[in-house]
N, C-alpha and C positions, 0 to 999 in steps of 0.2 A: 592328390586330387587334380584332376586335369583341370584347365578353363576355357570354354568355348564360348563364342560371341559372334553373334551372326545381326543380318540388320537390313532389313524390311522397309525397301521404296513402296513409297505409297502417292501415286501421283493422277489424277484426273478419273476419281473412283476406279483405282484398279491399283493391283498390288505387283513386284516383279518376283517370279518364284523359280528355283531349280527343280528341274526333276530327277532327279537321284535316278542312275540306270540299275543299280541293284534291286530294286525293290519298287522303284516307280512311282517313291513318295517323295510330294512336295513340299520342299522346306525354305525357308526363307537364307541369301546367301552369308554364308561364314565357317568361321573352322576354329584350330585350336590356335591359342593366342598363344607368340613367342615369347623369351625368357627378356623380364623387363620392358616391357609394351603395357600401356595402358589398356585396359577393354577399351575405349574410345578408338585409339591407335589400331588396335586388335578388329575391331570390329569395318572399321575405312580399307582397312587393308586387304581385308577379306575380301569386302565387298567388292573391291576395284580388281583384286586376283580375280575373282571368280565372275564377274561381269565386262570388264572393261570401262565400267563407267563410275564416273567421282559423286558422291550421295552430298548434299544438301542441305543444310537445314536438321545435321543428325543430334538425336538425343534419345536418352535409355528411357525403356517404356517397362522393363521387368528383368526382374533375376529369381532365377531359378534352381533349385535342386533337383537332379535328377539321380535319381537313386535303380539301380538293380537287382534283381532278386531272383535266387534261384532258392525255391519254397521260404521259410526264414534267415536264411544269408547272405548278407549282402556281398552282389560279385563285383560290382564297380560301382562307381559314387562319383559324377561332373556338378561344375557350378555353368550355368549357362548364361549369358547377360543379353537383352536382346533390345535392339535399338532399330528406331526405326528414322527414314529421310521424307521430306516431304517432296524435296525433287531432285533429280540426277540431271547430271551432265555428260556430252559423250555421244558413241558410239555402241551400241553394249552388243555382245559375244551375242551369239544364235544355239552355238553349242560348244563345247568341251568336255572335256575329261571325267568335269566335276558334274554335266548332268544336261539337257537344253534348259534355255533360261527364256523365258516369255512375261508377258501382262494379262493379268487374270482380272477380270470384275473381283473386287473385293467380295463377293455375295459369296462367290466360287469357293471361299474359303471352309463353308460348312459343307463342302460334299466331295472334293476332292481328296484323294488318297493321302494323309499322312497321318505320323505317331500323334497318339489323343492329345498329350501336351503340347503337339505343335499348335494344333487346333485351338487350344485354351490362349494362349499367349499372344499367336497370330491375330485371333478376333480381337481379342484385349486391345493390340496395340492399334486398331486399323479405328474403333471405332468409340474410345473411352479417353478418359483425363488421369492425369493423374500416374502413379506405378503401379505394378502388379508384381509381387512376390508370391512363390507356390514352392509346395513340393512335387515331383510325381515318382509314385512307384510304379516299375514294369518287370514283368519278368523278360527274361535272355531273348525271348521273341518281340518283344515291343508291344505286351499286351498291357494296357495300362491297369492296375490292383489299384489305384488309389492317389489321389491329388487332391492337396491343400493348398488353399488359395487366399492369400490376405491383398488388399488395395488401400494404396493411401495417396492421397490430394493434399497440396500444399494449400494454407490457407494463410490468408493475407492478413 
């Protein structure tokens, strides 16, 4: 099972997002985490590959299962961990490889193009307490069949 960890600046009401050139959705920056890395480590590392800028203030906002589905079988199955920075440092990239990378009003988050789960997680971390655990089902095209959603708050 793969494990991917991406991880969401959230700095002066606005978010910073890639825009993926395949498909032209946007996702917050990260990728697949190396052999023996922390998600933590995973997720910084990312974030600084694919921006050029060092995240802040990071801490995990949810984890995720992302499951595939071609009619009743499953084709691939990721854990996703997603963390988000209250502020960056730096210079950060315009564009590369991995997508252009910009600042969005956080509002932008419910109408801009990306995968439904992104959208669940994304609003989650930008504007709630607490974690978010889910599942989501899609089929091979990224249509999302179904997500399950648990949240829990530490209490003192």
């Amino acid at each position: 099972m793969q494990r991917i960890t991406n991880l969401l600046a959230i700095k002066d009401g606005k978010v910073l997002l890639l825009q993926k050139p395949r498909r032209g959705w946007f996702v917050a920056p990260g990728g697949k985490m190396e052999l023996g890395e922390s998600i933590y480590e995973s997720a910084v590392r990312e974030f600084q590959e694919e921006t050029n800028l060092k995240p802040k203030n990071v801490h995990l906002k949810g984890i995720y299962t992302m499951v595939i589905k071609n009619g009743d079988t499953v084709v691939d199955e990721w854990m996703l961990y997603t963390f988000i920075a209250t502020d960056v440092e730096g210079t950060p990239f315009v564009e590369t490889r991995e997508g252009i990378l910009d600042w969005y009003p956080v509002e932008q988050l419910n109408d801009l193009p990306m995968a439904a789960g992104d959208r669940t997680n994304l609003l989650f971390a930008t504007a709630n307490q607490g974690m978010q655990y889910g599942t989501f089902e899609y089929t091979e095209d990224f249509e999302l069949l179904s997500e399950t959603i648990q949240h829990s708050i530490e209490q003192n």
